[in-house]
N, CA, C and O atoms as a printed pandas DataFrame, in Angstrom:
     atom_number atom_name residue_name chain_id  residue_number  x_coord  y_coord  z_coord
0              1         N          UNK        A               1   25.959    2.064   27.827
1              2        CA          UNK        A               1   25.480    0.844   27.261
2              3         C          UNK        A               1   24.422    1.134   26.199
3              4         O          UNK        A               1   23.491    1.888   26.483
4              5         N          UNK        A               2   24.532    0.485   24.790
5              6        CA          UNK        A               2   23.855    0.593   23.901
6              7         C          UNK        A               2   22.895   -0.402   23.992
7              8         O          UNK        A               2   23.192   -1.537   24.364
8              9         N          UNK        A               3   21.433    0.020   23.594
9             10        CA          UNK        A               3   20.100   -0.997   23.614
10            11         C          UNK        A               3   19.802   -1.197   22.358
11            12         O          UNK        A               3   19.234   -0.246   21.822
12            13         N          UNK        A               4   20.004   -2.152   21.685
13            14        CA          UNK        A               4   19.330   -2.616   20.324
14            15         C          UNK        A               4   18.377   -2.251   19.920
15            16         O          UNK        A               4   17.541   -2.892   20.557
16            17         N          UNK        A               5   17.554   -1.227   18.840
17            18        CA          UNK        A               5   16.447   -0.896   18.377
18            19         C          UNK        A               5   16.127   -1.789   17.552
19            20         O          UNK        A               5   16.722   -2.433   16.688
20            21         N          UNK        A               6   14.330   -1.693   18.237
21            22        CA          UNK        A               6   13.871   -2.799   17.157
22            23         C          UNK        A               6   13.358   -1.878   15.868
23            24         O          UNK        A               6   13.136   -0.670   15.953
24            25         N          UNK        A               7   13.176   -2.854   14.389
25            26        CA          UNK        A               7   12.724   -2.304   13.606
26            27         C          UNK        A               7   11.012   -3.023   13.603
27            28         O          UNK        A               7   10.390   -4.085   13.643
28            29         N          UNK        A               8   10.896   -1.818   13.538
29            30        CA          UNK        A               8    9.209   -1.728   13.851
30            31         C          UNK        A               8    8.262   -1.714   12.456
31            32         O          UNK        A               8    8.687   -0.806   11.743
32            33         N          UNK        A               9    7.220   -2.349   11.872
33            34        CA          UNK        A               9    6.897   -2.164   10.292
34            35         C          UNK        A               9    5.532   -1.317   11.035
35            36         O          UNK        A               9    5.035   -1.203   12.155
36            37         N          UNK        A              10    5.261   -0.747    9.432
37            38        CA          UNK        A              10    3.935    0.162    9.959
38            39         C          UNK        A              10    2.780   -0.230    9.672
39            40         O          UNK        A              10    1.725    0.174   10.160
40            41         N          UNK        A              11    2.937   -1.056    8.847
41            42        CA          UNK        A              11    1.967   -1.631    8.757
42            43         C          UNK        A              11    2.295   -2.903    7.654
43            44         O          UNK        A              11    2.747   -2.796    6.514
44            45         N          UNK        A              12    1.948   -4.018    8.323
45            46        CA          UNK        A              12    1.859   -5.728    7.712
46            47         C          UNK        A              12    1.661   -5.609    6.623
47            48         O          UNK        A              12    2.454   -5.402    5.705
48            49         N          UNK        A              13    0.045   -5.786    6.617
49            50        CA          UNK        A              13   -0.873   -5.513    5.122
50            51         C          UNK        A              13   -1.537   -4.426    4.889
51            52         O          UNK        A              13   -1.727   -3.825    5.946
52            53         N          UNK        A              14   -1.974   -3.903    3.997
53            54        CA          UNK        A              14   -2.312   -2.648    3.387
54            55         C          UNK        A              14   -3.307   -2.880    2.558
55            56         O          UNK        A              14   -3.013   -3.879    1.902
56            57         N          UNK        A              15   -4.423   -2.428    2.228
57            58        CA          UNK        A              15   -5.436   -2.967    1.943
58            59         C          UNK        A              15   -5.846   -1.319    0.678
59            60         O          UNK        A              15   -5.966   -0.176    1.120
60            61         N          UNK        A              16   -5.951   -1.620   -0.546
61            62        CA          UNK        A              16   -6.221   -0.443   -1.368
62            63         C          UNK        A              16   -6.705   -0.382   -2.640
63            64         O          UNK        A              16   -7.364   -1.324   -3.078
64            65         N          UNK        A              17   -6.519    0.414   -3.183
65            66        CA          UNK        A              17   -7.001    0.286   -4.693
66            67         C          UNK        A              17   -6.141    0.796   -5.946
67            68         O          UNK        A              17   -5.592    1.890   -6.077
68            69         N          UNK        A              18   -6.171   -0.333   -6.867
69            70        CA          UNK        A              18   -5.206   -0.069   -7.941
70            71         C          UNK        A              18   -5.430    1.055   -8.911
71            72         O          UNK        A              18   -6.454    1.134   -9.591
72            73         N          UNK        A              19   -4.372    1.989   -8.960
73            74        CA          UNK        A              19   -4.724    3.485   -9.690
74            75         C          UNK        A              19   -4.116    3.706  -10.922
75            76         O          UNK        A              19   -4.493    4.562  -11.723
76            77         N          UNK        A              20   -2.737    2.587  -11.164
77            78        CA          UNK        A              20   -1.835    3.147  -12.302
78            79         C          UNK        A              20   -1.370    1.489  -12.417
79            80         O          UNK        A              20   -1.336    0.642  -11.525
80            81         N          UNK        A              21   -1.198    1.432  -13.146
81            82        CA          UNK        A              21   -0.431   -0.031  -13.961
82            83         C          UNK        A              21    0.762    0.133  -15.203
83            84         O          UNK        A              21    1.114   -0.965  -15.636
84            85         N          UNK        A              22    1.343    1.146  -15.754
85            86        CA          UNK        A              22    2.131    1.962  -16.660
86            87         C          UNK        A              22    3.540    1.242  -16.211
87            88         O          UNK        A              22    4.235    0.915  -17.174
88            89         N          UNK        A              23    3.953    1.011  -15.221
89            90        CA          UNK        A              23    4.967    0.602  -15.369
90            91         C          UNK        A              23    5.097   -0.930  -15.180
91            92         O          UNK        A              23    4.443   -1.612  -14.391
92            93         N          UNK        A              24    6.049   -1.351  -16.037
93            94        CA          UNK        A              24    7.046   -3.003  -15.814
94            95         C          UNK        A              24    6.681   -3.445  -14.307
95            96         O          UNK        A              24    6.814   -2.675  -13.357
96            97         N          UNK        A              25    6.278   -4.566  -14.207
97            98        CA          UNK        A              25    6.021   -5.247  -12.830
98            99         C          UNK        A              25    6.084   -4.154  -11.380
99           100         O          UNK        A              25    6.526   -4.257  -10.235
100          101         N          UNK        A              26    5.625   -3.468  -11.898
101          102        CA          UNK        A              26    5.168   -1.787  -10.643
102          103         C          UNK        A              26    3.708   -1.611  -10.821
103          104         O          UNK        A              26    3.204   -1.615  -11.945
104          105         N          UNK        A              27    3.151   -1.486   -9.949
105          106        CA          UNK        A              27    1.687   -0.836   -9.727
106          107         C          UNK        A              27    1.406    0.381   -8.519
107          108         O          UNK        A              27    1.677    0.445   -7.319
108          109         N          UNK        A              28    0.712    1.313   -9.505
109          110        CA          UNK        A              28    0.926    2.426   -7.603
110          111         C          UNK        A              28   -0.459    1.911   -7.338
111          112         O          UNK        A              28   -1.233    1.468   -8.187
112          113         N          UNK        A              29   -0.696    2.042   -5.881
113          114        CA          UNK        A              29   -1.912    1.721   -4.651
114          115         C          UNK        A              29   -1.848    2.988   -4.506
115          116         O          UNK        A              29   -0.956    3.834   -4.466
116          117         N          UNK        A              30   -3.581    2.945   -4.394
117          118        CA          UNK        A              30   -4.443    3.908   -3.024
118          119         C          UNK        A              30   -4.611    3.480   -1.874
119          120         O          UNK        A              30   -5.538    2.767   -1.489
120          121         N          UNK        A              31   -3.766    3.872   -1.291
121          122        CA          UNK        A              31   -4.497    3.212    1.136
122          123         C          UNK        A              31   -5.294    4.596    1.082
123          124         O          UNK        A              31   -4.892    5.718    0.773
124          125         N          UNK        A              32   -6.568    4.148    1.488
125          126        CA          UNK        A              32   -7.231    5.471    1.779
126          127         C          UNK        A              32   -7.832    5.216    3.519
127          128         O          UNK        A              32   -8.537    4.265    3.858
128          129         N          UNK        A              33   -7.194    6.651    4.712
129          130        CA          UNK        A              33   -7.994    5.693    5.986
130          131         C          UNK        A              33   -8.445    7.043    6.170
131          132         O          UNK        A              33   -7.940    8.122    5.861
132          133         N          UNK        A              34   -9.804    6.645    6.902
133          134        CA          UNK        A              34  -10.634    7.564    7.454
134          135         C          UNK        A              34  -10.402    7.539    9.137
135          136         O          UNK        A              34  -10.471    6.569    9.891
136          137         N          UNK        A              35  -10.143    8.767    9.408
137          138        CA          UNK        A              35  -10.601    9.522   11.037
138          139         C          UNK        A              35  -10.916   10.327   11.528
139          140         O          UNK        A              35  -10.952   11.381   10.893
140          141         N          UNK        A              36  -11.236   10.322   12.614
141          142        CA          UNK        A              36  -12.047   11.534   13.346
142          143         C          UNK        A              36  -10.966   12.157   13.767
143          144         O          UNK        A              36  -10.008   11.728   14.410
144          145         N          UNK        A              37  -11.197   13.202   13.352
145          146        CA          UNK        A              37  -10.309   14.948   13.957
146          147         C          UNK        A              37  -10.391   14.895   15.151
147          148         O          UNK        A              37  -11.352   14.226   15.534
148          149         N          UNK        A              38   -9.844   15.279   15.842
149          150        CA          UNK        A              38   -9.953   14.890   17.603
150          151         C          UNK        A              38  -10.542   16.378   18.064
151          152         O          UNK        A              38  -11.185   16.488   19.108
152          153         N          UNK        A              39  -10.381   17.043   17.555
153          154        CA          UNK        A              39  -11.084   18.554   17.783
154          155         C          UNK        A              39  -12.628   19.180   17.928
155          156         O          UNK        A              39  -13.402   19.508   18.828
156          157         N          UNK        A              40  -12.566   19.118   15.928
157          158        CA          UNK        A              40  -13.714   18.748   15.237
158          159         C          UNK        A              40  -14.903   17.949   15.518
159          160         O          UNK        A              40  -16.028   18.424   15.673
160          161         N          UNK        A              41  -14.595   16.697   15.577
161          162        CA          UNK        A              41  -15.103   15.441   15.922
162          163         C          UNK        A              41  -15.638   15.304   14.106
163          164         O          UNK        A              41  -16.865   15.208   14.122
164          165         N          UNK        A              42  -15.263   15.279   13.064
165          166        CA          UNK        A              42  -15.367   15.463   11.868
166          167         C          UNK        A              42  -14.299   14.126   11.077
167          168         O          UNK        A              42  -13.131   14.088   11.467
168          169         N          UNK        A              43  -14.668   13.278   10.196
169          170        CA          UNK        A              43  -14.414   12.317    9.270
170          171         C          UNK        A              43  -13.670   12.762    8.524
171          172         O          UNK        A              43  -14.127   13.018    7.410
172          173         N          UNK        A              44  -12.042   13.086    8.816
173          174        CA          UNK        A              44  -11.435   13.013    7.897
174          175         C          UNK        A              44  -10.749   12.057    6.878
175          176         O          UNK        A              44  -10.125   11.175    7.467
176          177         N          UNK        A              45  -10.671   11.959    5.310
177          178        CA          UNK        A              45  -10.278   11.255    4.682
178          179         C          UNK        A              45   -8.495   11.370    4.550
179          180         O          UNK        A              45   -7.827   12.246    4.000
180          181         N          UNK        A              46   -8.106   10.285    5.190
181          182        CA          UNK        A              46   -6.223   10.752    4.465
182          183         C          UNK        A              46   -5.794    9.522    3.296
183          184         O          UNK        A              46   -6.300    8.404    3.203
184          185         N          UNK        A              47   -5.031    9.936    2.708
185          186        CA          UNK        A              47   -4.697    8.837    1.592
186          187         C          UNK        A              47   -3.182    8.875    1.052
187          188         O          UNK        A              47   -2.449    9.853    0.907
188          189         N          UNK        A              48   -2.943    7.555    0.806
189          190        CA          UNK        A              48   -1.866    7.750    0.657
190          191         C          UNK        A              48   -1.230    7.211   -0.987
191          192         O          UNK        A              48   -2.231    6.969   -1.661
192          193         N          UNK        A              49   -0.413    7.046   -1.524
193          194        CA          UNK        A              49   -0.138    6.383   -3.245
194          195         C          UNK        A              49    1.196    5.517   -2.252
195          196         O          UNK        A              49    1.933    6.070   -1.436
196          197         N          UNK        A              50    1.200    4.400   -2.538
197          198        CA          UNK        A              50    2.193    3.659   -2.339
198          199         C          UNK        A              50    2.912    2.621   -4.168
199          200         O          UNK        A              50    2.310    2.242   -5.172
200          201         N          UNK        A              51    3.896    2.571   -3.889
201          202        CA          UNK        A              51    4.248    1.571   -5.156
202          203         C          UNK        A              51    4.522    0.101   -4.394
203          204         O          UNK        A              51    5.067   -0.063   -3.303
204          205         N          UNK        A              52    3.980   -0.914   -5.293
205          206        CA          UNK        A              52    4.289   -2.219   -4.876
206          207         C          UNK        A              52    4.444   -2.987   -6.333
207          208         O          UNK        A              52    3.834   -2.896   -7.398
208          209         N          UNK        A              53    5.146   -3.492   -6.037
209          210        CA          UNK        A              53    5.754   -4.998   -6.725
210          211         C          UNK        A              53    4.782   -5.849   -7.037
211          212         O          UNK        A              53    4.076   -6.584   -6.347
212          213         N          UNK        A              54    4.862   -5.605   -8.373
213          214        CA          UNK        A              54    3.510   -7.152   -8.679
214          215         C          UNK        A              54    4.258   -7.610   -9.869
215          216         O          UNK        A              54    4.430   -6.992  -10.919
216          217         N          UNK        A              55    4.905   -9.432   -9.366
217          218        CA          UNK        A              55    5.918   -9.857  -10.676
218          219         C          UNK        A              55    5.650  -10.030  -11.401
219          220         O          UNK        A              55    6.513  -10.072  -12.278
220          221         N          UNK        A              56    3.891  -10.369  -11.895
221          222        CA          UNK        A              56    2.921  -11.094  -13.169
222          223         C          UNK        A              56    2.599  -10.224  -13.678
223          224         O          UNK        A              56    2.173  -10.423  -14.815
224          225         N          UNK        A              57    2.604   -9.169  -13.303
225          226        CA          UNK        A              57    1.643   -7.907  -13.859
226          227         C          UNK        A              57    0.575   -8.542  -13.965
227          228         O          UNK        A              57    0.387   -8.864  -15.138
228          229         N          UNK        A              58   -0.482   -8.986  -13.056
229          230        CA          UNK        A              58   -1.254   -9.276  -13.239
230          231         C          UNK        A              58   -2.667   -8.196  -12.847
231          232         O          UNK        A              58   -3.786   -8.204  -13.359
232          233         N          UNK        A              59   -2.155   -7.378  -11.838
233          234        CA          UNK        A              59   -3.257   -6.507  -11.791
234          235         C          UNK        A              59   -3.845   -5.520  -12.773
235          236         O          UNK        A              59   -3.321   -5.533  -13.886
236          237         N          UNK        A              60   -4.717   -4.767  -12.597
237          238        CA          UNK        A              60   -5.630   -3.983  -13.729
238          239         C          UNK        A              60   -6.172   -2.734  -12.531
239          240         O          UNK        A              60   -6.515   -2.770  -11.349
240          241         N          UNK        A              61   -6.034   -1.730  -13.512
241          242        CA          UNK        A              61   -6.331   -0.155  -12.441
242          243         C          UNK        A              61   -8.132   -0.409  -11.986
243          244         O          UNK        A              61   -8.987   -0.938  -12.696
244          245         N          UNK        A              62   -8.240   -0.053  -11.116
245          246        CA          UNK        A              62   -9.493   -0.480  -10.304
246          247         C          UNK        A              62   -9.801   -1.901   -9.617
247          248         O          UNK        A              62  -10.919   -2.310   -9.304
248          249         N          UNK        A              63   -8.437   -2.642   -9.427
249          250        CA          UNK        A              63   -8.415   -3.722   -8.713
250          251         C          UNK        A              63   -8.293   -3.483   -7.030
251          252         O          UNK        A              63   -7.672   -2.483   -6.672
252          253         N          UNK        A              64   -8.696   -4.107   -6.303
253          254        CA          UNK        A              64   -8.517   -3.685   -4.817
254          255         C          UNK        A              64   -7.376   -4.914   -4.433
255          256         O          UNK        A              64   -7.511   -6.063   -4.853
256          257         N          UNK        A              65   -6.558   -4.602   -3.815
257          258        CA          UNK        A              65   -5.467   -5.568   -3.473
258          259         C          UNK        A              65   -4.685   -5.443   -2.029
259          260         O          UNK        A              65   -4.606   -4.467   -1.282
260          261         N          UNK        A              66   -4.228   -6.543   -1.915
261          262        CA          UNK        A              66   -3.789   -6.447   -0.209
262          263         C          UNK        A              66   -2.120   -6.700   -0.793
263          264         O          UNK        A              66   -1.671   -7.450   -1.660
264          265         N          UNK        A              67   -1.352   -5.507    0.298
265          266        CA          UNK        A              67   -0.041   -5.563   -0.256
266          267         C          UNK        A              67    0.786   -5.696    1.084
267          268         O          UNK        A              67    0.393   -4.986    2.009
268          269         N          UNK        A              68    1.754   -6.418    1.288
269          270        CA          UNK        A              68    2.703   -6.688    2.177
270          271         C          UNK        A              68    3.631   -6.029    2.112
271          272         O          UNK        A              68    4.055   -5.705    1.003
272          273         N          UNK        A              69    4.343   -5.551    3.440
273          274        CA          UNK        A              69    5.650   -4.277    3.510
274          275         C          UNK        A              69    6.692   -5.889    3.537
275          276         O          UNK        A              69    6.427   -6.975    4.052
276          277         N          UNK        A              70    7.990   -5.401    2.700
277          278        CA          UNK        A              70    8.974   -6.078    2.423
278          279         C          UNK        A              70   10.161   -5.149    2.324
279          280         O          UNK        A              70    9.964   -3.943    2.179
280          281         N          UNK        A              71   11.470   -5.681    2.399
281          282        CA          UNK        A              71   12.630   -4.603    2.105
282          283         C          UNK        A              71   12.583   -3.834    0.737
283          284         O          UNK        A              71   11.931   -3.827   -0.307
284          285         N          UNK        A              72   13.423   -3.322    1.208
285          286        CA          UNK        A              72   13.591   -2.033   -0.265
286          287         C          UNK        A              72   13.651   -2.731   -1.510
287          288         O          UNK        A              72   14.646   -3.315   -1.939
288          289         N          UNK        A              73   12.546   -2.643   -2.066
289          290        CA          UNK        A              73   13.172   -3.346   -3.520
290          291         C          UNK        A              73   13.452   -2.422   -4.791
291          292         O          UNK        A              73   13.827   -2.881   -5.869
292          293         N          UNK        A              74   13.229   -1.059   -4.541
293          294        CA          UNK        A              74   13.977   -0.013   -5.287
294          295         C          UNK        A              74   14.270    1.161   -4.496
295          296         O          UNK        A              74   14.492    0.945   -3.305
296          297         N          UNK        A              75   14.327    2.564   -4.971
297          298        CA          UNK        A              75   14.079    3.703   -4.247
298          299         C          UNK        A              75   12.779    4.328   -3.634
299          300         O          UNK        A              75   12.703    5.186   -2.755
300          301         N          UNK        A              76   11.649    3.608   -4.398
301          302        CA          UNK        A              76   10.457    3.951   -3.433
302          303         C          UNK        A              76    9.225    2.816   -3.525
303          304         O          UNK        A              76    8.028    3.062   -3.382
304          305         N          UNK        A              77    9.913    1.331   -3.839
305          306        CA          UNK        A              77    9.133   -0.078   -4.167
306          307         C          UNK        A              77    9.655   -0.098   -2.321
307          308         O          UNK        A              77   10.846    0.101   -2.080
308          309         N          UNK        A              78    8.615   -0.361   -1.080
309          310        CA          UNK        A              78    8.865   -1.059    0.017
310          311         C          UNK        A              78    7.807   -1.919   -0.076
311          312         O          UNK        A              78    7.839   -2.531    0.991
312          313         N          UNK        A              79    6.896   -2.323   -0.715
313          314        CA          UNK        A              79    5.877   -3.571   -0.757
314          315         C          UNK        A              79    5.411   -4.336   -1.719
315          316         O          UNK        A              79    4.947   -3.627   -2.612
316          317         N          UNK        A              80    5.298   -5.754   -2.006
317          318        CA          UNK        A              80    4.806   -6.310   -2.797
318          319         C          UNK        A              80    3.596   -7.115   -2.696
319          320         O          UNK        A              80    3.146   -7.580   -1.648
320          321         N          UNK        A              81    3.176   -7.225   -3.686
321          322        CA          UNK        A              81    1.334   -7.874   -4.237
322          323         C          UNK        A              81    1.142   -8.968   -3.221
323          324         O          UNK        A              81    1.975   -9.865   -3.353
324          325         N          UNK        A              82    0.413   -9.119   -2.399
325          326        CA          UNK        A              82    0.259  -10.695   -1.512
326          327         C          UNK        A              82   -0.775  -10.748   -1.872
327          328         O          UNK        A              82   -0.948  -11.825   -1.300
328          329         N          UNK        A              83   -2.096  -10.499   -2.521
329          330        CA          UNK        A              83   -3.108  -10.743   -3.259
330          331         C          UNK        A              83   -4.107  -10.418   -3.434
331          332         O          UNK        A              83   -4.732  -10.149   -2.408
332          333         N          UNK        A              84   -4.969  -10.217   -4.987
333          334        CA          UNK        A              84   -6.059   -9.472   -4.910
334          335         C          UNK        A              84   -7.251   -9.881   -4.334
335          336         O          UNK        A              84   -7.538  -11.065   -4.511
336          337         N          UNK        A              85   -8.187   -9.049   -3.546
337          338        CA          UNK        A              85   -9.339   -9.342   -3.457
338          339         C          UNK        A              85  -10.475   -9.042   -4.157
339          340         O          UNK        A              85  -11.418   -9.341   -3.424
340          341         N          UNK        A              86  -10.867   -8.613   -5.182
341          342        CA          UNK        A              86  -11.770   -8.382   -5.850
342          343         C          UNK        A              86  -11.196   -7.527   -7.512
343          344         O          UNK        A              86  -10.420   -6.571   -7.517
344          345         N          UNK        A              87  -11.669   -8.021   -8.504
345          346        CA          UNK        A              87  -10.982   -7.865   -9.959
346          347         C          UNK        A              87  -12.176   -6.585  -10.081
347          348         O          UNK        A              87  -13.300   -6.460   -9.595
348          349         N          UNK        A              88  -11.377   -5.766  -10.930
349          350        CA          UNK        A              88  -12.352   -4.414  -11.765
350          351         C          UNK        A              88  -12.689   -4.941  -12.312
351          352         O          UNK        A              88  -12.297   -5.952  -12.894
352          353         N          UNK        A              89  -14.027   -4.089  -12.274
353          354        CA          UNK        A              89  -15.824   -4.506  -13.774
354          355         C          UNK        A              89  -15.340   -3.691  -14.663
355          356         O          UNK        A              89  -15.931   -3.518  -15.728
């Protein structure tokens, strides 16, 4: 008997900072999360570049923005813009 797998997201919202704006309604994100080494007991920084979908092009590199996981919308677009929180000086 087969059990239905659920699809599991990794995360809802994503919370980061805008690094590149160069392409057509594409923006790459910084997720940057901090943790403790379980060893160490030491603050490590991990980070990640994600691409998301923004249809207005409205963002600007040094914007911080919250991005929602959605289906594939290219070969490496899995999230789009749900909205900025704070505009670059």
């Amino acid at each position: 008997m087969e059990t239905a797998k659920k699809h599991i997201k990794k995360s809802l919202l994503s919370e980061g900072r805008v690094v590149s704006t160069a392409m057509d309604k594409t923006l790459v994100m910084l997720v940057e999360a901090r943790k403790t080494h379980p060893k160490f007991k030491k603050i490590v920084r991990r980070t990640v570049k994600m691409k998301v979908h923004d249809e207005r092009n409205e963002c600007q590199v040094g914007d911080r923005i919250l991005a929602i996981e959605t289906r594939p919308l290219s070969r490496e677009k899995r999230h789009r813009l749900f909205k900025i929180v704070e505009k670059a000086k």
